[in-house]
GURO-232298 format. One record per residue: residue in three letters; y, x, z of N, C-alpha, C in turn; residue number from 1. Coordinates in steps of 0.2 Angstrom, whole numbers. Layout:
<gupas>
     r    n_py    n_px    n_pz   ca_py   ca_px   ca_pz    c_py    c_px    c_pz     k
   ALA       Y       X       Z       Y       X       Z       Y       X       Z   NUM
...
</gupas>
This chain:
<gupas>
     r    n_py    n_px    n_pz   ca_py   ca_px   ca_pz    c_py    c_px    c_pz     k
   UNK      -6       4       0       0       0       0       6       4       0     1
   UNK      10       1      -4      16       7      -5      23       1      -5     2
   UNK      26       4      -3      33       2      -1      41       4      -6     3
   UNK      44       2      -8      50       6     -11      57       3      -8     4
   UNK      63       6      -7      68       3      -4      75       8      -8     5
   UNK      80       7      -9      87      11      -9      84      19      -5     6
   UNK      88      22      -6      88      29      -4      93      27       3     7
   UNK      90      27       9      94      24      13      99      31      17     8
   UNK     100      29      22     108      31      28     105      33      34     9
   UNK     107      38      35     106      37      43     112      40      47    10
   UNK     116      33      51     123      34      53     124      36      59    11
   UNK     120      39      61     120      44      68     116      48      68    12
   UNK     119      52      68     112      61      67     116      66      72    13
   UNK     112      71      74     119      76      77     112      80      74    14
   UNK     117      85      66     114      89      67     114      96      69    15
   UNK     119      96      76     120     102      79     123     109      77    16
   UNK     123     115      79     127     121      76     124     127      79    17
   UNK     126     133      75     122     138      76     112     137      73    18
   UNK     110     141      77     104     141      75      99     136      73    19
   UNK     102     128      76      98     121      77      99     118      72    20
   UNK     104     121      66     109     118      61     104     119      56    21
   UNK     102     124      55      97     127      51      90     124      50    22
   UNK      90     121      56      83     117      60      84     109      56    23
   UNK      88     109      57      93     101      58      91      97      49    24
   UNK      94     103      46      94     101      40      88     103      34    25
   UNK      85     105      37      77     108      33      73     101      33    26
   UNK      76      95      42      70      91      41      73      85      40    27
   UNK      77      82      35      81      79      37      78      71      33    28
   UNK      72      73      28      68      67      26      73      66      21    29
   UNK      71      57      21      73      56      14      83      50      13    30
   UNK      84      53      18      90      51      18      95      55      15    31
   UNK      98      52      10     106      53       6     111      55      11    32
   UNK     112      52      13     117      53      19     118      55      26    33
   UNK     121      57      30     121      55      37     128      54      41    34
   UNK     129      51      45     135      54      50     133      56      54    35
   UNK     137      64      54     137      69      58     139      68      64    36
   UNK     137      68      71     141      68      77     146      74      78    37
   UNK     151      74      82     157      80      82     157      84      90    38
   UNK     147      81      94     149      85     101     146      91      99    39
   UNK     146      95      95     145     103      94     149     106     100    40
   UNK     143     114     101     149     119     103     151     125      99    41
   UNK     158     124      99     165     121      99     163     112      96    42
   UNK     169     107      98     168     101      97     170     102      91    43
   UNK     170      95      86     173      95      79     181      89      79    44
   UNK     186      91      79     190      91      84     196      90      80    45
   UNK     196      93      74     203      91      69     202      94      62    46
   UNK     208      93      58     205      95      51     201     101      51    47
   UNK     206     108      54     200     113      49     193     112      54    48
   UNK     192     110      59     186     110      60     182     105      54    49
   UNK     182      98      53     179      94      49     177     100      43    50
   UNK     183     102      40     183     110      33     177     112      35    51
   UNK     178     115      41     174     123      42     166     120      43    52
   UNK     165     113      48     160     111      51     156     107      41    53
   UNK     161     104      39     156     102      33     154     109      30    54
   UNK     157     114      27     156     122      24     147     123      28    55
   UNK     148     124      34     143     127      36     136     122      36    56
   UNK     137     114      34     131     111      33     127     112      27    57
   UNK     133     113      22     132     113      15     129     119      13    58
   UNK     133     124      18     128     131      17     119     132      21    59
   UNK     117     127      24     112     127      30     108     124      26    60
   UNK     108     119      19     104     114      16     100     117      12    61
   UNK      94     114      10      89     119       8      90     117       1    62
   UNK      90     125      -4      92     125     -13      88     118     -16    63
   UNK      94     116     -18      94     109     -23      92     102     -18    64
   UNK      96     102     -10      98      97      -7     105      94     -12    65
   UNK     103      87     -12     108      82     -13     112      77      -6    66
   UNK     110      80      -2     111      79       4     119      77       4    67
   UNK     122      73       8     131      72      10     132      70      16    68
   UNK     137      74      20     138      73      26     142      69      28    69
   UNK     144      67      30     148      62      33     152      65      42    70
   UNK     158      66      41     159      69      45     164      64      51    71
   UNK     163      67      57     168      62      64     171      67      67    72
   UNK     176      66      71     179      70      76     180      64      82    73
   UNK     179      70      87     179      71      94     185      68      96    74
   UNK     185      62     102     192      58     104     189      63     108    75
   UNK     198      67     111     198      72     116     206      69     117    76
   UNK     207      70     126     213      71     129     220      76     124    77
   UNK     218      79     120     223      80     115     224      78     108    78
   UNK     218      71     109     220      70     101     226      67      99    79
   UNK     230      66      96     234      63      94     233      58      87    80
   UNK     238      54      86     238      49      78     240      56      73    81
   UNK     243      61      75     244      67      71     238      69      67    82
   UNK     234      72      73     230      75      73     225      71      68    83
   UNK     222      65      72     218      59      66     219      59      62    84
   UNK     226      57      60     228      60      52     227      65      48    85
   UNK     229      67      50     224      75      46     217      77      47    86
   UNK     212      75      52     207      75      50     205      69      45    87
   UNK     208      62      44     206      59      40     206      62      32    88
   UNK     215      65      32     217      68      23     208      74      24    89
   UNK     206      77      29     202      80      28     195      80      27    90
   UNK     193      71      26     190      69      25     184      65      30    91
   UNK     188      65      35     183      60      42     182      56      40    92
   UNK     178      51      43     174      43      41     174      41      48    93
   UNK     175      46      53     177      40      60     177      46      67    94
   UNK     179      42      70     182      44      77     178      43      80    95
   UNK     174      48      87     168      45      90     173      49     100    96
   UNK     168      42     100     174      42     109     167      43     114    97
   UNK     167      49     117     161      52     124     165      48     129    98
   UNK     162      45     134     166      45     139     163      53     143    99
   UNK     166      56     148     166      62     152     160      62     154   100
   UNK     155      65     154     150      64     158     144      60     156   101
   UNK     143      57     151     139      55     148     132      56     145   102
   UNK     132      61     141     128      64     136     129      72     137   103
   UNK     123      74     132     125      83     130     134      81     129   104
   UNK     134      88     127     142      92     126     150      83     128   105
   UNK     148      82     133     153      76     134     157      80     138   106
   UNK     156      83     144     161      86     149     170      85     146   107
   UNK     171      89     140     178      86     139     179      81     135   108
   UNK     175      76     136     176      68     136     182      66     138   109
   UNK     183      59     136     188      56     139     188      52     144   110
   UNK     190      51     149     191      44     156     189      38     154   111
   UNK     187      35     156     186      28     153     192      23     154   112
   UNK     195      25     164     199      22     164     204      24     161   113
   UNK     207      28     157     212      29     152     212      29     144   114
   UNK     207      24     144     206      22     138     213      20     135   115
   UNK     217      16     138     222      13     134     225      18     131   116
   UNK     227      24     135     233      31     134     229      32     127   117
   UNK     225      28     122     222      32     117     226      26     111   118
   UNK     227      19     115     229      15     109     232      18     105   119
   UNK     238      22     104     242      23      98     237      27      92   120
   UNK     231      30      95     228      34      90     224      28      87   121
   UNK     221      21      92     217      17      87     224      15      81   122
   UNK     228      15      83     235      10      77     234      12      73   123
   UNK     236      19      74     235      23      70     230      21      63   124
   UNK     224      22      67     218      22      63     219      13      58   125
   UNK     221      11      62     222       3      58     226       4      51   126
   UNK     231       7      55     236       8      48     233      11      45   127
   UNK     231      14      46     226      20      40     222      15      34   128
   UNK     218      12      38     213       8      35     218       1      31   129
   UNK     223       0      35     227      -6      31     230      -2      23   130
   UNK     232       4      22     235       6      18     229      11      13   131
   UNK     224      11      13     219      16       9     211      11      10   132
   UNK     209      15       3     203      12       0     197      13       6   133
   UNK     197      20       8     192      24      12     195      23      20   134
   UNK     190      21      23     189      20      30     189      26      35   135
   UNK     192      23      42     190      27      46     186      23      52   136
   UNK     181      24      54     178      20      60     178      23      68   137
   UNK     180      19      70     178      20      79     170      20      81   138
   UNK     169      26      84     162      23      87     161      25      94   139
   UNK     157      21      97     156      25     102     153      24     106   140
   UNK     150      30     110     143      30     115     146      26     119   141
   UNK     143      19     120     145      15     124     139      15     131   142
   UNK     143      19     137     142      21     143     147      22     147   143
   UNK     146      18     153     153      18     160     150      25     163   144
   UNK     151      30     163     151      34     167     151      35     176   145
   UNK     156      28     176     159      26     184     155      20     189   146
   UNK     150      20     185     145      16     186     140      16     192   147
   UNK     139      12     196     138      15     203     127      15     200   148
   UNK     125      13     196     119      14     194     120      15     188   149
   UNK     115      22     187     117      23     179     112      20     173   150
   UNK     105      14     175     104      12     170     110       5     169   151
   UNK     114       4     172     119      -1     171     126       1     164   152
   UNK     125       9     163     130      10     161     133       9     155   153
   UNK     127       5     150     128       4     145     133      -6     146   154
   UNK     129      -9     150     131     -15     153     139     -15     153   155
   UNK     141     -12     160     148     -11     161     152      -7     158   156
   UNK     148      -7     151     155      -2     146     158      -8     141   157
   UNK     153     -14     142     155     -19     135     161     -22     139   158
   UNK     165     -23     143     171     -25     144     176     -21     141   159
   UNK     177     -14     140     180      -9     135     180     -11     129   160
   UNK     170     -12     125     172     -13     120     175     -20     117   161
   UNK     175     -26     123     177     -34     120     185     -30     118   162
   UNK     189     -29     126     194     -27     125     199     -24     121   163
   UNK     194     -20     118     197     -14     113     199     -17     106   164
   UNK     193     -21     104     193     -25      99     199     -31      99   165
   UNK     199     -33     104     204     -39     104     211     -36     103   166
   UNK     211     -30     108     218     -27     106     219     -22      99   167
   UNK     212     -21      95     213     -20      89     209     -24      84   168
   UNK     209     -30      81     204     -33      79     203     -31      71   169
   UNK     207     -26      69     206     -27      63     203     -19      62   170
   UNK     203     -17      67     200      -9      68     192     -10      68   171
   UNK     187      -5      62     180      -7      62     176      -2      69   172
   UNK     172      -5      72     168       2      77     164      -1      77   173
   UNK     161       5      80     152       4      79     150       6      87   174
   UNK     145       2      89     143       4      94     138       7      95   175
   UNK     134      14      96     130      18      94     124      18      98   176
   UNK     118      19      95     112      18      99     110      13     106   177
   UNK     112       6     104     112       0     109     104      -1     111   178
   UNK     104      -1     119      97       1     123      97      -7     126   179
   UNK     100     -12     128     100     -16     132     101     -23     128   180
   UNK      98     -30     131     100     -36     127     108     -37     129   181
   UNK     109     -34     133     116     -37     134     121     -34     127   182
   UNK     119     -27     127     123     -26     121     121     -31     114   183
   UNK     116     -30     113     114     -34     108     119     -43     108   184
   UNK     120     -45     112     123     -52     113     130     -51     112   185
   UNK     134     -44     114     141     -41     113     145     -42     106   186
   UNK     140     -37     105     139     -36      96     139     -43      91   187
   UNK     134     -45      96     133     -52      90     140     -59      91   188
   UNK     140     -59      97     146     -63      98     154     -61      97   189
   UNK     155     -54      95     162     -51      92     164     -55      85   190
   UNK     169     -50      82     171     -52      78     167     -47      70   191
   UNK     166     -49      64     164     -46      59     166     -37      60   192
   UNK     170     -34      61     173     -28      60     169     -25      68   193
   UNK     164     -27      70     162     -23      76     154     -23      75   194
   UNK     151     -18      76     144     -18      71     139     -13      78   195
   UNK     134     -11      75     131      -7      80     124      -5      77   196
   UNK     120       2      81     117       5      77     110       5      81   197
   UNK     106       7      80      99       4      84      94       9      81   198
   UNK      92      16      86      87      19      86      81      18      83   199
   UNK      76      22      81      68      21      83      65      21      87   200
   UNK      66      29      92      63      28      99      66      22     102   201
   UNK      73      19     104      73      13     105      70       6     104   202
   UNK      68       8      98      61      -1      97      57       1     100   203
   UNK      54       6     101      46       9     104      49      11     111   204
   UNK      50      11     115      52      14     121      55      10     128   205
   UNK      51      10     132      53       9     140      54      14     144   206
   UNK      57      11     151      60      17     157      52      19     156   207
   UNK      46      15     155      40      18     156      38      23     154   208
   UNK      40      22     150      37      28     145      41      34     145   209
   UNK      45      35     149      49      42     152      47      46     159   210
   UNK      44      38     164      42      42     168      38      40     174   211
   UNK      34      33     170      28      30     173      23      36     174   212
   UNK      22      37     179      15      42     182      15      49     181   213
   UNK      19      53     175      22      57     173      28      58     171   214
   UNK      31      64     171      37      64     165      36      65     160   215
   UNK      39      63     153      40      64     149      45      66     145   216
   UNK      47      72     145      54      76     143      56      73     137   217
   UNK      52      73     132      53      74     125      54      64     123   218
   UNK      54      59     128      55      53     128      64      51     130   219
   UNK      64      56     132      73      56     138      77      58     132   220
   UNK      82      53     133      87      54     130      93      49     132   221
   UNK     100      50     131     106      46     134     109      43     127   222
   UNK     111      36     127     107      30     136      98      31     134   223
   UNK      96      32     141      90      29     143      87      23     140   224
   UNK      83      23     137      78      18     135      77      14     142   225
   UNK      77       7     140      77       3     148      74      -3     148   226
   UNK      70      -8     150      66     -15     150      62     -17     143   227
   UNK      58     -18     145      54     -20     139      57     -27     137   228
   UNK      62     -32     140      63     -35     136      71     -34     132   229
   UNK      74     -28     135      79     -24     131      75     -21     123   230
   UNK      71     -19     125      67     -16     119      65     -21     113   231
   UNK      64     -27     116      62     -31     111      68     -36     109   232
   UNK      72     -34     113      79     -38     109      84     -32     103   233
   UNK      81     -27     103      83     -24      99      79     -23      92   234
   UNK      74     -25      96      68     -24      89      70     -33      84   235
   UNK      72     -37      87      72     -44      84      79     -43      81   236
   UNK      84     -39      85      91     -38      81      90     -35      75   237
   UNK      87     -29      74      83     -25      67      83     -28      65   238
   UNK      76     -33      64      72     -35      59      74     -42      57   239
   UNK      82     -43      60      82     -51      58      88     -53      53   240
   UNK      89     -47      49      96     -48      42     102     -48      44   241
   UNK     103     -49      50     109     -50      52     115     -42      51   242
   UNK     118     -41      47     121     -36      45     127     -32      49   243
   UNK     128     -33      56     130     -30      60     125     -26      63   244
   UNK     119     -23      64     115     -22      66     110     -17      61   245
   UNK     110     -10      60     110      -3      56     107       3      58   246
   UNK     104       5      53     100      12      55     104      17      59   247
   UNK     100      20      64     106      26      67     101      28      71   248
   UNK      99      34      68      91      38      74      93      41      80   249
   UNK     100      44      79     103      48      86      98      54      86   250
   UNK      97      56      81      91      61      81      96      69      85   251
   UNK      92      68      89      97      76      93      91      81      95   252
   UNK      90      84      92      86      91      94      87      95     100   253
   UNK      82      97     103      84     104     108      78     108     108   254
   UNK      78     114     109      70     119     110      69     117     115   255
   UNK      60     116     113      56     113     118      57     117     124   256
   UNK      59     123     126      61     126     131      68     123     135   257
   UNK      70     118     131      78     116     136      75     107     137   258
   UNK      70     104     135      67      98     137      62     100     144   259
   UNK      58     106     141      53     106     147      55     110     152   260
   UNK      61     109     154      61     113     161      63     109     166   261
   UNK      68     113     171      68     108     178      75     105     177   262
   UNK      79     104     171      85     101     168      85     101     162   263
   UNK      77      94     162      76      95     154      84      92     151   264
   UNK      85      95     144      92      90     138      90      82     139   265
   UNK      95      79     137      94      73     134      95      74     128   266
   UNK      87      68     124      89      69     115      81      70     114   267
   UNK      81      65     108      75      63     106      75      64      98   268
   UNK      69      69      94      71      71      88      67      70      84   269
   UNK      68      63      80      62      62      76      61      67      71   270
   UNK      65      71      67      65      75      65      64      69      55   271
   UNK      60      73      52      58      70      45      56      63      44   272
   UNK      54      62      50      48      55      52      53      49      54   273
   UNK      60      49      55      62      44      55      62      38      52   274
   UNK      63      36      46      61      32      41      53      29      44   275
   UNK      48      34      46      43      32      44      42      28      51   276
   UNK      43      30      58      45      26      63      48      19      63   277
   UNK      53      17      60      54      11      56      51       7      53   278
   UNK      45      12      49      40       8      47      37       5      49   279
   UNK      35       7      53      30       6      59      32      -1      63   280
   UNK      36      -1      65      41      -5      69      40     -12      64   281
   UNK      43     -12      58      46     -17      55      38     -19      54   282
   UNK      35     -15      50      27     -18      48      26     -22      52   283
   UNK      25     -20      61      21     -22      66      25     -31      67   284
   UNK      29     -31      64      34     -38      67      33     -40      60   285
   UNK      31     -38      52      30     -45      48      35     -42      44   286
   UNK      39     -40      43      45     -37      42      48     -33      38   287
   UNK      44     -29      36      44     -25      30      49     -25      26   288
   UNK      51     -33      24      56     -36      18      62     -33      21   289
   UNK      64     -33      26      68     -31      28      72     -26      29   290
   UNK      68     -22      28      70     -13      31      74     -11      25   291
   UNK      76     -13      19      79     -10      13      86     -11      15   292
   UNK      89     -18      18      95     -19      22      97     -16      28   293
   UNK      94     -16      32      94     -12      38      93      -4      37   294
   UNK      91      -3      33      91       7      31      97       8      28   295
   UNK      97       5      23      99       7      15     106       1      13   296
   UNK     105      -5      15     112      -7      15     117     -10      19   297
   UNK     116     -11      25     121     -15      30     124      -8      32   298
   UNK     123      -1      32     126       1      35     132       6      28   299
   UNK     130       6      25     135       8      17     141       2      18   300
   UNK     139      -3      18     142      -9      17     148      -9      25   301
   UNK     146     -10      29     151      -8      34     157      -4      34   302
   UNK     152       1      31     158       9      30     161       9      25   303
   UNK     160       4      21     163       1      16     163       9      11   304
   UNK     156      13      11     153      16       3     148      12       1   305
   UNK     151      16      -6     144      14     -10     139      15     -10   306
   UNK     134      14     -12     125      13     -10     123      18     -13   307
   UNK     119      20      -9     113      26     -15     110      24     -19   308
   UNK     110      27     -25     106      27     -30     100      33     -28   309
   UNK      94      29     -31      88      32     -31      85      28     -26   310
   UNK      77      29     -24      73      26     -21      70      32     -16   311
   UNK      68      29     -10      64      30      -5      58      26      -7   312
   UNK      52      31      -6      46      26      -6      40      29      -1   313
   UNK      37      25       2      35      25       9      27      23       7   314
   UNK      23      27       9      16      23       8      12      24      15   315
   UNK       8      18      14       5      17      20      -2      20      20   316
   UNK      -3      28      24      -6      31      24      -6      36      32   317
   UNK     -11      34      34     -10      36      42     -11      46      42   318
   UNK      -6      45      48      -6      55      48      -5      54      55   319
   UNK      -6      61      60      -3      64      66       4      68      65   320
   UNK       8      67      68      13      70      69      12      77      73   321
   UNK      16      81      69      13      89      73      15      90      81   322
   UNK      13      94      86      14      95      90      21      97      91   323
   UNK      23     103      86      30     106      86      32     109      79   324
   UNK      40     106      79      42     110      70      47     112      72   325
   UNK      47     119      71      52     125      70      54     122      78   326
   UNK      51     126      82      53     125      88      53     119      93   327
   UNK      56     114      90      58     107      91      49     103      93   328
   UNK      49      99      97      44      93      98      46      87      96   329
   UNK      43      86      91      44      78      89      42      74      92   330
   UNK      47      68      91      46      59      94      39      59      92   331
   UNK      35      56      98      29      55      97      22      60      95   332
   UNK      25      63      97      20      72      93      14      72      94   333
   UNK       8      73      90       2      73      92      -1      66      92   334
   UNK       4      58      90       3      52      88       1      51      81   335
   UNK      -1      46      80      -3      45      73       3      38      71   336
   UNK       6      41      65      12      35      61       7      32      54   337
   UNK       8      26      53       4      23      48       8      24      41   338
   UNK      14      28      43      17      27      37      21      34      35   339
   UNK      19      35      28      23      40      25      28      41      20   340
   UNK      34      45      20      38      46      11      32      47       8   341
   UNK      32      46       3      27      48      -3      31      51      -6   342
</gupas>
């Protein structure tokens, strides 16, 4: 059994810097595109960064990649509508907001409670988007950091994002790797221009499966995978057409030496297998028909580009996913996926 779809997207990738970069884009499957995350170290911060950081992916890809990055900058306490601007003429596709404390490389995040000190830069971004073809989008790791429990954190950040949207409603965000039904109800009940992106280990994943009876380092990632019935309201937001709701793997690598220790990373890296984890997913729910729009077009269509030309085609032939590639341990390592690129 074979499958074909668009050559699809994946609108959340980090593929990291230095040595990982190399790693990052050797496996990157059958995706045309990606949007690049901007918490590298150094962060990706303003025009020449966007310059230099796209320079260095394009020089990282493997001879006769078609690959295209899609590049964001870091909301930092220095950003300004200056600064935006110019990384837009330089070619950004969006603005990604850490709150402090969050995630990998978050430390010089921004507050959550001073969110507002940031309005002028979303105007900004409005006007931009009112007067030009190509978009800029708000995304953001939606997590309250101030949060007196942290599997909550996803929970009490959506009062930010109702907020944010009311005071800017014509500004597009995206809410990035959504773990919980509550986000899922947030998103759905907004307004068109506020959309969200939905993992694969998030379809497949419980707080169980991090650290019922064991840990499992290489399942951790932020936000935390949380309730099986969070799990299953992201899996019906998938597969159910509804076009605010879009591929985004959060694939974020680290050496298996920085998960298995006594402060393992967070970040889960399906590595080439992405797409094929999906498959899995959509198959297991009926659903197949589905995954063309949710890979390959709800999320082009939001960011208002065009759609890839060519096909992804996936065949249903069962394999083990290896224990380790180029250092890295993959999502599910030593599991068997029913589905491949062909």
């Amino acid at each position: 059994m074979k499958i074909r779809i668009r050559r699809p997207d994946d609108m959340h990738r980090h593929l990291r810097a230095g040595p990982l970069l190399g790693i990052t884009t050797k496996h990157l499957g059958p995706f045309a595109r990606a949007l690049c995350m901007p918490n590298t170290t150094p962060p990706i911060a303003n025009a020449g960064d966007v310059g230099r950081y796209r320079q260095e992916i394009f020089q990282s890809l493997p001879p006769g990649s078609d690959f295209i990055p899609l590049l964001s900058i870091k909301l930092l306490d220095s950003t300004t509508p200056e600064i935006l601007e110019e990384a837009y003429n330089a070619g950004a596709v969006a603005v990604k907001v850490y709150f402090r404390g969050t995630t990998t490389n978050s430390d010089d995040g921004i507050q959550i409670q001073e969110l507002e000190k940031f309005y002028p830069v979303f105007e900004k971004m409005q006007e931009i988007n009112r007067l030009n073809k190509r978009k800029i989008l708000l995304l953001w790791h939606g997590e309250d950091p101030i949060s007196d429990y942290w599997m909550e954190q996803e929970k009490n950040f959506l009062p930010s994002l109702i907020n944010t949207h009311r005071a800017f409603p014509n500004l597009k965000m995206v809410m990035e790797h959504i773990t919980t039904e509550a986000a899922v109800n947030a998103v759905s009940g907004l307004g068109d221009n506020v959309a969200a992106t939905i993992t694969p280990h998030h379809l497949r994943l419980t707080t169980d499966n991090i650290i019922r009876g064991r840990l499992h380092p290489h399942n951790f990632c932020m936000p935390v995978a949380k309730r099986p019935e969070d799990r299953d309201a992201l899996i019906r937001a998938a597969i159910s057409g509804n076009p605010k709701f879009f591929l985004g793997t959060d694939d974020a690598p680290h050496l298996q030496g920085n998960k298995e220790c006594a402060e393992g990373c967070a970040g889960v890296w399906t590595g080439p297998y992405g797409l094929n984890h999906y498959a899995d997913v959509f198959e297991a729910k009926g659903a197949l028909d589905m995954m063309e729009d949710f890979a390959s077009v709800f999320g082009a269509r939001f960011y208002e580009l065009p759609f890839n030309q060519g096909n992804a085609e996936l065949e249903r032939s069962p394999f083990k996913i290896p224990f380790l590639l180029d250092g890295v341990v993959p999502f599910m390592a030593g599991q068997v996926l029913n589905w491949q690129v062909a």
